[in-house]
LUMTI-736774 format. One line per field, with one value per residue: x, y, z of N, C-alpha, C in turn; residue number from 1; residue in three letters. Coordinates in steps of 0.001 Angstrom, whole numbers. Each point is the difference from the previous one (the first is absolute). Layout:
<atoms>
npx: X|...
npy: Y|...
npz: Z|...
capx: X|...
capy: Y|...
capz: Z|...
cpx: X|...
cpy: Y|...
cpz: Z|...
pos: NUM|...
code: Ala|...
</atoms>
This chain:
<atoms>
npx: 56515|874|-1003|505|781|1590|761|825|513|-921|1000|-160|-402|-706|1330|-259|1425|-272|-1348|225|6981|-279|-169|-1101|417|944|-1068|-801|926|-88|-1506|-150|1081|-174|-724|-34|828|-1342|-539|1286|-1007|349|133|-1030|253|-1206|-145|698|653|-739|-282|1596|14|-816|-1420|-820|-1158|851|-1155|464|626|270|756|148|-1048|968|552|-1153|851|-154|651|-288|-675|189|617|-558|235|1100|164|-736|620|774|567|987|-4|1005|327|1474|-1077|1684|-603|733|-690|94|-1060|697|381|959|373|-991|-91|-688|419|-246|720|1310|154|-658|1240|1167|-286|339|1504|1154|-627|253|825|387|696|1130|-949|135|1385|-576|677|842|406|-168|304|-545|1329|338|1097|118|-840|908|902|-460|-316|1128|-327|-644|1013|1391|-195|70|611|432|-376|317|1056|-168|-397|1136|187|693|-559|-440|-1059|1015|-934|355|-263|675|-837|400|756|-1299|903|42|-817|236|-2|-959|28|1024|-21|-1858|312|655|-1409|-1195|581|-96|-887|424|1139|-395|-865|900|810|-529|235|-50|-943|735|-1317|644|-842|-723|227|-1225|899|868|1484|-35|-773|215|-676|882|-709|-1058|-196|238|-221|-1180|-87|-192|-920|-665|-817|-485|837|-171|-1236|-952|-533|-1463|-79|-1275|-676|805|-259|-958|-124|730|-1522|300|-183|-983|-667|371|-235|-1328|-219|193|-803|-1029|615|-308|-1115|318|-740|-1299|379|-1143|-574|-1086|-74|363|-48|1514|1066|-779|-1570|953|-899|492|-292|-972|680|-411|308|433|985|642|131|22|-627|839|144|-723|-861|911|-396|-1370|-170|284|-1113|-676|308|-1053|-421|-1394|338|-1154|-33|168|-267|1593|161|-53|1014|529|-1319|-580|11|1396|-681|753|-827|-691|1133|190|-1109|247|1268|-103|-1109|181|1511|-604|-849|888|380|-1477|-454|1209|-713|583|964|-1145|1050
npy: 124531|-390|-1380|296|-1714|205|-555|-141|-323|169|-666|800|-535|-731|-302|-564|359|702|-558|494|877|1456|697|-139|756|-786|-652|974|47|-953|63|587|-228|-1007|288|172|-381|-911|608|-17|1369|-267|1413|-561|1022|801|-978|-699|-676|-1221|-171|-597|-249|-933|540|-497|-840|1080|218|-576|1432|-1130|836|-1442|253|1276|-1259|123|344|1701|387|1416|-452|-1021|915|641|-604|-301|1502|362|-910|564|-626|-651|-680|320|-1079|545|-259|-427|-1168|-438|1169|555|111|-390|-460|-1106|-249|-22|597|1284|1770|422|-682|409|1140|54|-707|411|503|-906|-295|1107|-40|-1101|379|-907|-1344|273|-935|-136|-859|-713|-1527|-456|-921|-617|-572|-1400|-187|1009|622|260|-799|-214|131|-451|-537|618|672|-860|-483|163|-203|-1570|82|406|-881|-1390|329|-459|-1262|393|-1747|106|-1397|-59|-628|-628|51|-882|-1231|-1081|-422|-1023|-1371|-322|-1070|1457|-401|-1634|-289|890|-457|-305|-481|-555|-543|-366|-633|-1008|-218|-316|-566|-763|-123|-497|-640|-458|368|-472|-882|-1531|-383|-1299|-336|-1077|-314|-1050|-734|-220|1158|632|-477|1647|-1293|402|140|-970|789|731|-512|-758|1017|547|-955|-715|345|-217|762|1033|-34|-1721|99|-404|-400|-104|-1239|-289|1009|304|288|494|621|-65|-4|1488|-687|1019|-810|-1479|1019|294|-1335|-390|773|323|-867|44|173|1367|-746|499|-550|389|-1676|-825|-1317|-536|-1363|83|-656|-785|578|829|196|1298|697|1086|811|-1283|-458|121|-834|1007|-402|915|-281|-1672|455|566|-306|-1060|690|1011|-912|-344|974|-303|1053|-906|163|-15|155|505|-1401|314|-1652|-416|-1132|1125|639|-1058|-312|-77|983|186|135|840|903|-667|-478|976|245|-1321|301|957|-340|-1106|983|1295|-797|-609|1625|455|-1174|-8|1267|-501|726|1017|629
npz: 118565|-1156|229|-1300|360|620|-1046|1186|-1382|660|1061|-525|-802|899|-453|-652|-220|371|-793|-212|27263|-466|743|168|1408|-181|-454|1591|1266|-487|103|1072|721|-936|383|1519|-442|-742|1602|-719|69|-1024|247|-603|388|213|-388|1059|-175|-334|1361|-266|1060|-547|599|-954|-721|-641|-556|-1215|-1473|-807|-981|364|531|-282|-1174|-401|947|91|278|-364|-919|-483|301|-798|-1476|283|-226|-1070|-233|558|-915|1159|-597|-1109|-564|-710|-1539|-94|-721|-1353|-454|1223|567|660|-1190|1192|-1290|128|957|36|395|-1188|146|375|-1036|-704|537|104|-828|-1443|785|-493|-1077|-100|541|-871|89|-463|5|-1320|-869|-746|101|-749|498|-907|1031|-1005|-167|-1079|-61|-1297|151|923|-804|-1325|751|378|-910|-753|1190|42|-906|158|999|-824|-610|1036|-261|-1272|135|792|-945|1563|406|-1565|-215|-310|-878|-437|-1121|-197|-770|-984|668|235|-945|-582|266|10|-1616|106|974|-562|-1337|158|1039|-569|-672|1267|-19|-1387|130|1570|-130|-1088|340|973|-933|-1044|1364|-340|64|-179|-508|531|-977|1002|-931|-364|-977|1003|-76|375|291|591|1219|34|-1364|-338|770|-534|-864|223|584|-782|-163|661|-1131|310|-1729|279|-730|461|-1583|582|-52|1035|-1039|771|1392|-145|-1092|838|-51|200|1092|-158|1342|-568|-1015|586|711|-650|-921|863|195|-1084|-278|-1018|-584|-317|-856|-518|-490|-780|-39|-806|761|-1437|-167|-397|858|-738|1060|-347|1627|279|1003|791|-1091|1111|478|-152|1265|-281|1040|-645|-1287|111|1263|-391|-1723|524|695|-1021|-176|-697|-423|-587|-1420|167|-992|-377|-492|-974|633|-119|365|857|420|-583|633|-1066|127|717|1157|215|-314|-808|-1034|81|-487|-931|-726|-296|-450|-879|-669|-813|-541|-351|-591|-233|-819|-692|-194|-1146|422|-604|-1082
capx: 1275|178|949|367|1075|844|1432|474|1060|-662|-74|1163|1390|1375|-413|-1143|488|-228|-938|-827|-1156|412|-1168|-895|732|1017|-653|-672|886|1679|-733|-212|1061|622|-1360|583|1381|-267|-1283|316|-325|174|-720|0|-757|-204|-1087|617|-254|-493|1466|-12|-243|-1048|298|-398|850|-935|-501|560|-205|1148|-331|538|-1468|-524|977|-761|-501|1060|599|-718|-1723|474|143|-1399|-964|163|0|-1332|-360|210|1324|1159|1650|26|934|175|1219|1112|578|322|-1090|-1056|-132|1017|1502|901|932|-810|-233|643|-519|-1550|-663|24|-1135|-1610|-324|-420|-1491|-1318|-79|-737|-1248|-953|679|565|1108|653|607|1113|-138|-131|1287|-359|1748|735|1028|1488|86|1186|565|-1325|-1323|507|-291|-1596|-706|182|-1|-1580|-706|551|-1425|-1727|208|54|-1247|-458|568|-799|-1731|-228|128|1088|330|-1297|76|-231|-671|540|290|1572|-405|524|-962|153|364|1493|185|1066|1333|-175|-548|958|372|-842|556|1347|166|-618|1597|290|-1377|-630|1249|-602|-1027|-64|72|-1216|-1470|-961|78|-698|-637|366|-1256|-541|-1068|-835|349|1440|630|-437|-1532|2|274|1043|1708|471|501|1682|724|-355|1137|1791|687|18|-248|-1047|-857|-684|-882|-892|-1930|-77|-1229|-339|-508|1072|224|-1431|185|952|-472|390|-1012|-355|1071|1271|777|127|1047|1436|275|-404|888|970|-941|-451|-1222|-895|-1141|-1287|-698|-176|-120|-1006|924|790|981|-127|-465|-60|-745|-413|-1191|-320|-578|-1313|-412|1040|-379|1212|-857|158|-197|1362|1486|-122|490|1291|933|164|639|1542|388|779|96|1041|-1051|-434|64|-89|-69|-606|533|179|-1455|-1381|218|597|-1219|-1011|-1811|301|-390|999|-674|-717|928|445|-1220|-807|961|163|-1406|213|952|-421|-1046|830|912|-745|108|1081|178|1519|-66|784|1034
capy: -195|-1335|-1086|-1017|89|521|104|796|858|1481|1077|512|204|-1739|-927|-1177|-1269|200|-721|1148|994|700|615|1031|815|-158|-171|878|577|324|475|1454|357|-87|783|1323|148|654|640|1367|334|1486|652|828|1304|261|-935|-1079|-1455|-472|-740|-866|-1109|30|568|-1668|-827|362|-345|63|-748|471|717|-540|-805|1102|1060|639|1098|296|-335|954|-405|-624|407|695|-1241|-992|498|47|-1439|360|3|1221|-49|-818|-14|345|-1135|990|-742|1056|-158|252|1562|525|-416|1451|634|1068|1036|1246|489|215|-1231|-64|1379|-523|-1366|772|1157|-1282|-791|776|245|-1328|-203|-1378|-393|-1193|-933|-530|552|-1483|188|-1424|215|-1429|274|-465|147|140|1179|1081|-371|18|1497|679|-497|892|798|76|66|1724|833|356|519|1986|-82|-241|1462|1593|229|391|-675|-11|-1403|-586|-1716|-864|-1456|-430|-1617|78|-1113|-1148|-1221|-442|-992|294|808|-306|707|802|641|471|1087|1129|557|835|1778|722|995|1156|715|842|755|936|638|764|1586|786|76|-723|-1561|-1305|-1168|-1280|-1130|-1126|-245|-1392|-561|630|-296|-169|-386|-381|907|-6|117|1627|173|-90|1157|1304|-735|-121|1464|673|1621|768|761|-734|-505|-1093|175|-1108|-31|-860|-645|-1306|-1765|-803|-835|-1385|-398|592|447|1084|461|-252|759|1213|116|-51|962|1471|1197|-112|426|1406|319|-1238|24|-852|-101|-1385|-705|-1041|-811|-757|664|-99|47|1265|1143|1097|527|1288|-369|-114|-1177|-1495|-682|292|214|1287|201|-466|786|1955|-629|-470|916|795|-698|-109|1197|238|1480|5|-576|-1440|292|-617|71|-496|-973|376|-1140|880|1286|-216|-48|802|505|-1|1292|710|632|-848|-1108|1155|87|-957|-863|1257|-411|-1090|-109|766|-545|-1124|740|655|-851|84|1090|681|1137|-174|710
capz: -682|-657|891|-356|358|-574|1254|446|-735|-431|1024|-97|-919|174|-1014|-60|384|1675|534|306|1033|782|1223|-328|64|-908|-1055|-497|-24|-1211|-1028|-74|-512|-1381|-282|734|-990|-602|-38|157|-1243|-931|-593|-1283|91|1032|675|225|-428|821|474|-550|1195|326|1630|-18|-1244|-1529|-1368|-833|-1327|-1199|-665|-1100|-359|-281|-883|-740|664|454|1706|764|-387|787|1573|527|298|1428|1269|-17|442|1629|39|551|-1272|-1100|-338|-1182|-539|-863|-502|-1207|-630|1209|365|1104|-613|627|-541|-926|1026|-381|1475|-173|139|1659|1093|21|472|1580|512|831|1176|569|102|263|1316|-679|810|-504|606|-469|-1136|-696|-1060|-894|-55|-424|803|-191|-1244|-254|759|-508|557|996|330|-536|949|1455|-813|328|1383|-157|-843|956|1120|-337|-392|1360|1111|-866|581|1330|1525|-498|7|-494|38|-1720|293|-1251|221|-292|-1136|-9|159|1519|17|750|1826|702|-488|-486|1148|645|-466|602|1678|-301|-854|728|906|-909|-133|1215|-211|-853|764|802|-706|-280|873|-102|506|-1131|783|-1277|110|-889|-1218|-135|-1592|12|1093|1439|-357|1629|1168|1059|-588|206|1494|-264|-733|1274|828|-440|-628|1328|-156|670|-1189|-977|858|-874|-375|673|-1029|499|-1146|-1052|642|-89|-828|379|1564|1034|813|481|1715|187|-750|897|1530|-804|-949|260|1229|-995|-711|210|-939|120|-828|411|-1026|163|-948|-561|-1097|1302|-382|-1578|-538|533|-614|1057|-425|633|1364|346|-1082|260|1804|1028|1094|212|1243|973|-535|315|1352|647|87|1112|1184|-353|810|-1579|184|-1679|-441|-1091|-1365|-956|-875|-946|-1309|-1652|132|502|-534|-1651|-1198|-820|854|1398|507|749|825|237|1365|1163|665|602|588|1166|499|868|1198|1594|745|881|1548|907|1305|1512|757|-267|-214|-1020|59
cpx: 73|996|893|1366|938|1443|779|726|-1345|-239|1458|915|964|-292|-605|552|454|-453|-1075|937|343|-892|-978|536|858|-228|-657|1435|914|-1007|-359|1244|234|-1627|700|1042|-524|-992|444|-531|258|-1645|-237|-1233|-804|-1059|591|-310|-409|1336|302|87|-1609|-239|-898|564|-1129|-220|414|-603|1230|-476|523|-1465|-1034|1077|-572|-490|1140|484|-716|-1441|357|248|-1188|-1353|270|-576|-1844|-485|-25|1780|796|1347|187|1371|4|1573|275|785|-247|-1303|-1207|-264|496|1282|1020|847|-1027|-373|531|-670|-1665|-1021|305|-1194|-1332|-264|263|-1214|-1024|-338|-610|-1272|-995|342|681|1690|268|793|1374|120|444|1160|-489|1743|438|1626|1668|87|1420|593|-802|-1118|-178|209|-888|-976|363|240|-1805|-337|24|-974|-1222|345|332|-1928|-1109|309|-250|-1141|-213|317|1608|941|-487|523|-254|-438|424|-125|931|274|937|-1142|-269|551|1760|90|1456|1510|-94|152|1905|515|-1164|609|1379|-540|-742|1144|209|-1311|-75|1355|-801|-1310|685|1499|-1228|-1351|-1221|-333|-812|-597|-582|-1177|404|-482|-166|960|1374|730|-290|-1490|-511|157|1511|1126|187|376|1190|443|659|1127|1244|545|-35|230|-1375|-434|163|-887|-1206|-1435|-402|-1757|-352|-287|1058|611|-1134|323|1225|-339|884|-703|263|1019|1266|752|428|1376|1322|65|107|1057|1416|-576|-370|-515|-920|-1085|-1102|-617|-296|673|-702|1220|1060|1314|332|-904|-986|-1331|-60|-1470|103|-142|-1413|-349|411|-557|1042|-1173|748|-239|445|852|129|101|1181|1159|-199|570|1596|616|836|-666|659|-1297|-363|-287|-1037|1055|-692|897|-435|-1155|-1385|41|-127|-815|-382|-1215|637|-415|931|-1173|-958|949|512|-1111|-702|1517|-378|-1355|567|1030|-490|-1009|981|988|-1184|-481|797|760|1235|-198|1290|1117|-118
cpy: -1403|-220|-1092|133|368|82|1382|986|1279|556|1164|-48|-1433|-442|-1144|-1242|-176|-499|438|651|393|566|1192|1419|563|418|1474|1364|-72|543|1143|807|565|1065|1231|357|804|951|2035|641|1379|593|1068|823|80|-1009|-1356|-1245|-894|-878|-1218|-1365|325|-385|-1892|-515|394|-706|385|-874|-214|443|-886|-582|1297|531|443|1502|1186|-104|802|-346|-1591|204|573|-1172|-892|804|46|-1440|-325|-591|770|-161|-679|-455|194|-1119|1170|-600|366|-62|-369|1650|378|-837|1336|678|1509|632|1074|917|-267|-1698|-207|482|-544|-1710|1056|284|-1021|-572|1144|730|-829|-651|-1456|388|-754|-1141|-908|256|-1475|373|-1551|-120|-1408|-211|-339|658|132|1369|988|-59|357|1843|833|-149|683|1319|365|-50|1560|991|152|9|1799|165|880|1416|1167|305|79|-1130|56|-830|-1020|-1690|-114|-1602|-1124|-1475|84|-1354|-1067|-868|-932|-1130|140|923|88|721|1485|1017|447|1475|1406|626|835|1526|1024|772|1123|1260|745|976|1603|857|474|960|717|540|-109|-1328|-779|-734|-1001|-674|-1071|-301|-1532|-1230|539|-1231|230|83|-517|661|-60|140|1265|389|-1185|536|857|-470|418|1751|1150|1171|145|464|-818|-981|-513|411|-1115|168|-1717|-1243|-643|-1174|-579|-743|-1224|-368|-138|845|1795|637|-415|500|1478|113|-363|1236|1468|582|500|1234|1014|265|-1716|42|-1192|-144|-1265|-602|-1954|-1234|-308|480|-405|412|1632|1107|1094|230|1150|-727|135|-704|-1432|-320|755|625|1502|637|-358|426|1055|-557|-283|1267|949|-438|21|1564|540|1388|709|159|-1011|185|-1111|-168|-552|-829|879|-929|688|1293|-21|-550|727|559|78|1569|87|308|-1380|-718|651|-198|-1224|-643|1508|-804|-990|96|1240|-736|-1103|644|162|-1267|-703|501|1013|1579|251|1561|499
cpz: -604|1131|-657|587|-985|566|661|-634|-747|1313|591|-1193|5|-1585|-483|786|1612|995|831|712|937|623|-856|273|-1058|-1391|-336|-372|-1299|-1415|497|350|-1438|-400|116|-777|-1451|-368|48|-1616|-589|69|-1308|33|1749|562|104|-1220|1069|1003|-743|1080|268|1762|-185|-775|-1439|-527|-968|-1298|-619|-1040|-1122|-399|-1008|-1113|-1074|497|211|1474|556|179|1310|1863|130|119|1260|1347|-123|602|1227|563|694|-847|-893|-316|-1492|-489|-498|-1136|-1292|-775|386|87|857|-97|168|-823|-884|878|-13|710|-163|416|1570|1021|-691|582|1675|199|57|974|1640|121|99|1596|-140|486|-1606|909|-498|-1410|-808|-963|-417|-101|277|945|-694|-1861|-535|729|-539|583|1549|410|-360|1390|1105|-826|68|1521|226|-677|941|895|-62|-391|1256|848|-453|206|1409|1202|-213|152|-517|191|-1754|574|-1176|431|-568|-1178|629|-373|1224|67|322|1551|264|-447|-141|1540|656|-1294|-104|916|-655|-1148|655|1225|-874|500|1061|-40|-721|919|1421|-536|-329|577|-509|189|-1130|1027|-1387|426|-822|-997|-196|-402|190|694|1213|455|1435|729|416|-1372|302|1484|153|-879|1188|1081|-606|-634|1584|50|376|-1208|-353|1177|-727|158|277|-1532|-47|-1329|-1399|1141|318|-1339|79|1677|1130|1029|267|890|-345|-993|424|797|-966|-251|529|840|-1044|-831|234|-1319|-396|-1610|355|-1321|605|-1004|240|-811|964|-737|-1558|-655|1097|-81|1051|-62|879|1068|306|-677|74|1263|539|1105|442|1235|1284|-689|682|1310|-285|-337|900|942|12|-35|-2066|-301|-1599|-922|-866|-1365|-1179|-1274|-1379|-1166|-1580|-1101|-484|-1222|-1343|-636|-270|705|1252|339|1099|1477|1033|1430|915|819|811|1809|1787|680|1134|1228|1249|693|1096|1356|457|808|660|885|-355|-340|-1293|74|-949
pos: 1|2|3|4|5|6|7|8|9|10|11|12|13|14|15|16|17|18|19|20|21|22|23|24|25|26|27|28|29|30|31|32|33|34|35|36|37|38|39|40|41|42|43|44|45|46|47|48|49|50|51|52|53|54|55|56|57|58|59|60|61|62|63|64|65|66|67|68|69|70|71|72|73|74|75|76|77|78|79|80|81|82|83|84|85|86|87|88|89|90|91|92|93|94|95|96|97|98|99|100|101|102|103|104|105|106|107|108|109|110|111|112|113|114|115|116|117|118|119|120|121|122|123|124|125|126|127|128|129|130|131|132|133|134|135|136|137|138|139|140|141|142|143|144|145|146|147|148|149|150|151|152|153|154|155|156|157|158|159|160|161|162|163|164|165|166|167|168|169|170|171|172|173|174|175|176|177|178|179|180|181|182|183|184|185|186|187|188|189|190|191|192|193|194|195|196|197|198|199|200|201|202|203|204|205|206|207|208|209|210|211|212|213|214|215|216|217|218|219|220|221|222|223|224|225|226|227|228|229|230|231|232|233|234|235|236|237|238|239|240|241|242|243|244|245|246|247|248|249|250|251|252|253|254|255|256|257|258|259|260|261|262|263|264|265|266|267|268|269|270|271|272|273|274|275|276|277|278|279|280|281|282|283|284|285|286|287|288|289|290|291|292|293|294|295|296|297|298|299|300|301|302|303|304|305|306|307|308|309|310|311|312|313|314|315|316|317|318|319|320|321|322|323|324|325|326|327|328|329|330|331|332|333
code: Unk|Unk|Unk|Unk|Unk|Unk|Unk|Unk|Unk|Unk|Unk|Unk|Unk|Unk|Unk|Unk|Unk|Unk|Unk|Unk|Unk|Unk|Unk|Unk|Unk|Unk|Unk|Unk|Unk|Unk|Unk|Unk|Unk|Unk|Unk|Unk|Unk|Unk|Unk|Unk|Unk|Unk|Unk|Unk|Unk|Unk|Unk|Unk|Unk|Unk|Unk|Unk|Unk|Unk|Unk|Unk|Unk|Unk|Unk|Unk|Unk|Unk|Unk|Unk|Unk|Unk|Unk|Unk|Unk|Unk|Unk|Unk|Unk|Unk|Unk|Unk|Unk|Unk|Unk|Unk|Unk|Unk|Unk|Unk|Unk|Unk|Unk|Unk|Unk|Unk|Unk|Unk|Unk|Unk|Unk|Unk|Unk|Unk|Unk|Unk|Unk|Unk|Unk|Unk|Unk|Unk|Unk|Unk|Unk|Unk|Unk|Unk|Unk|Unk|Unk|Unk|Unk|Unk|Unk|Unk|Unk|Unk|Unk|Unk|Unk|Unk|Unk|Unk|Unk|Unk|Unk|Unk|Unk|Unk|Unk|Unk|Unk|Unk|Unk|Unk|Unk|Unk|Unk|Unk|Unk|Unk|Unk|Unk|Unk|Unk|Unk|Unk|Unk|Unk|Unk|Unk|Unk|Unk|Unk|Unk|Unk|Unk|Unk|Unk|Unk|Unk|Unk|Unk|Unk|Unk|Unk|Unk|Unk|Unk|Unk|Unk|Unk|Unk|Unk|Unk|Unk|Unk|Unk|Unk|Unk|Unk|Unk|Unk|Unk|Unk|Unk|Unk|Unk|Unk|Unk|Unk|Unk|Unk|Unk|Unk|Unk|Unk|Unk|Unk|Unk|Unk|Unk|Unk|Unk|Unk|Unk|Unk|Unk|Unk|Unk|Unk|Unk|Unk|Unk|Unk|Unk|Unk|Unk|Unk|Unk|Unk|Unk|Unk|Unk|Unk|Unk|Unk|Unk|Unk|Unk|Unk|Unk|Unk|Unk|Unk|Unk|Unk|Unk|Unk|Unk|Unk|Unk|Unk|Unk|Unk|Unk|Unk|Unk|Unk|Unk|Unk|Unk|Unk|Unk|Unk|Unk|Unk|Unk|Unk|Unk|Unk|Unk|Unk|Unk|Unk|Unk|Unk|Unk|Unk|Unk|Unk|Unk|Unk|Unk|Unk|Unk|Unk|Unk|Unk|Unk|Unk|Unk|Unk|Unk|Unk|Unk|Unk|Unk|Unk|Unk|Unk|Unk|Unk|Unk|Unk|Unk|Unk|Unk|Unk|Unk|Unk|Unk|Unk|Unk|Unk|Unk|Unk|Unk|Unk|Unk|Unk|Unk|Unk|Unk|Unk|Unk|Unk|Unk|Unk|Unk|Unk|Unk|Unk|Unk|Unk|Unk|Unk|Unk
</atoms>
């Protein structure tokens, strides 16, 4: 892949100008709870879907590293790779953009999952948090979409995964009226039965382990809860463990990528291509007893060149991460 650097605003969609303890117990319990909550499944026709509470911790692709692809070709390619789930962006002008879904597209993505034995693990939104009242409701309008998205396809408590933009220079002002629209949101998800898990970004206001778990705090719903994705506080040298023990007990979805640089000077890479030591990650999260899965993904960075092989990065990022549960013994779901 071209290593050339590049700022954070081609990850996700941020604009240029972006810039780019409590007890382990505790910690394993309020995440499988909130699992168990959402491990109840529709069936569509006579051969189960796969469970949605994985019995370890899955392996996982996003399907946001595969939009040159259809969703169905896609679930089959991950599952040939040896993949147990995928997540699907639903964001507009995507192949699984929630507002264009119709029965015939429900039932041949069922039958994929079901016939490839694949778990949708979650469903990617891109949802800028602050804005004007229009914007604001456009945004729990698109959660609402992909969350019917999520239950159509059989889970019937799906997780929307989404960063929430800004700037990391406004943490401070920005973090009481976030907390007031994120009330709008879990209000919304626990009617609708579904849960938001708000990530970090390199390059967002909330750019740190301890903002999204003072979100999570202060909103004190069980459907809003947090993506934990190691590779945007490395890039602001944040140690590994000590993001973990802030973050994970918060955390009911995990994307995995490397990266390279720092917070000005941004580069994703495929997991395994970096120094993230993957074998005390996978150790401290089993230990921590986390019962959720690990999701590739693929920087927009990556995806959005020219000559990007979908198949290829599925392939090299599955190499490196099944080779890292098998030697630390993790069982996977």
């Amino acid at each position: 892949m071209n290593s050339r650097l590049v700022t954070c605003s081609a990850e996700r969609g941020l604009s240029a100008d972006a810039g780019g303890r409590q007890e382990q117990t505790h910690s394993a319990i309020c995440r499988r709870q909130w699992l168990l909550a959402a491990s109840a499944i529709t069936l569509a026709g006579p051969r189960r879907l796969r469970a949605a509470t994985p019995a370890g911790i899955g392996l996982g692709f996003s399907l946001y590293g595969a939009r040159s692809m259809t969703t169905v070709d896609a679930i089959a390619a991950c599952h040939k790779i040896g993949y147990d789930c995928v997540e699907l962006p639903v964001m507009p002008d995507w192949p699984g953009d929630s507002g264009k879904w119709n029965g015939a597209k429900y039932d041949e993505t069922i039958a994929a999952l079901k016939d490839h034995n694949m778990r949708l693990s979650a469903l990617m939104e891109n949802l800028p948090l602050l804005g004007d009242q229009a914007h604001r409701r456009q945004s729990l309008v698109r959660l609402e979409r992909a969350a019917e998205v999520g239950q159509r396809l059989g889970v019937a408590r799906p997780v929307i995964e989404t960063i929430l933009g800004g700037r990391p220079q406004n943490w401070k002002r920005d973090q009481a009226p976030m907390a007031k629209e994120l009330e709008a949101w879990a209000k919304s998800a626990e009617k609708h039965r579904y849960a938001v898990a708000i990530k970090a970004h390199v390059g967002g206001a909330m750019h740190l382990p301890e903002h999204p778990v003072a979100l999570a705090e202060k909103i004190g719903s069980p459907s809003l809860r947090c993506a934990y994705d190691f590779s945007h506080f490395q890039l602001r040298n944040v140690d590994l463990i000590e993001s973990l023990r802030t973050l994970l007990r918060y955390s009911i979805f995990i994307h995995v990528k490397d990266a390279r640089g720092d917070a000005k000077r941004v580069q994703f890479l495929l997991p395994g291509q970096g120094t993230i030591d993957y074998h005390k990650y996978l150790t401290f999260v089993n230990r921590r007893k986390y019962r959720g899965d690990m999701v590739v993904e693929v920087s927009g960075q990556i995806h959005s060149k020219p000559g990007y092989d979908p198949i290829a990065a599925a392939t090299d990022s599955y190499r490196s991460l099944a080779k890292s549960f098998a030697d630390a013994g993790i069982r996977r779901g």
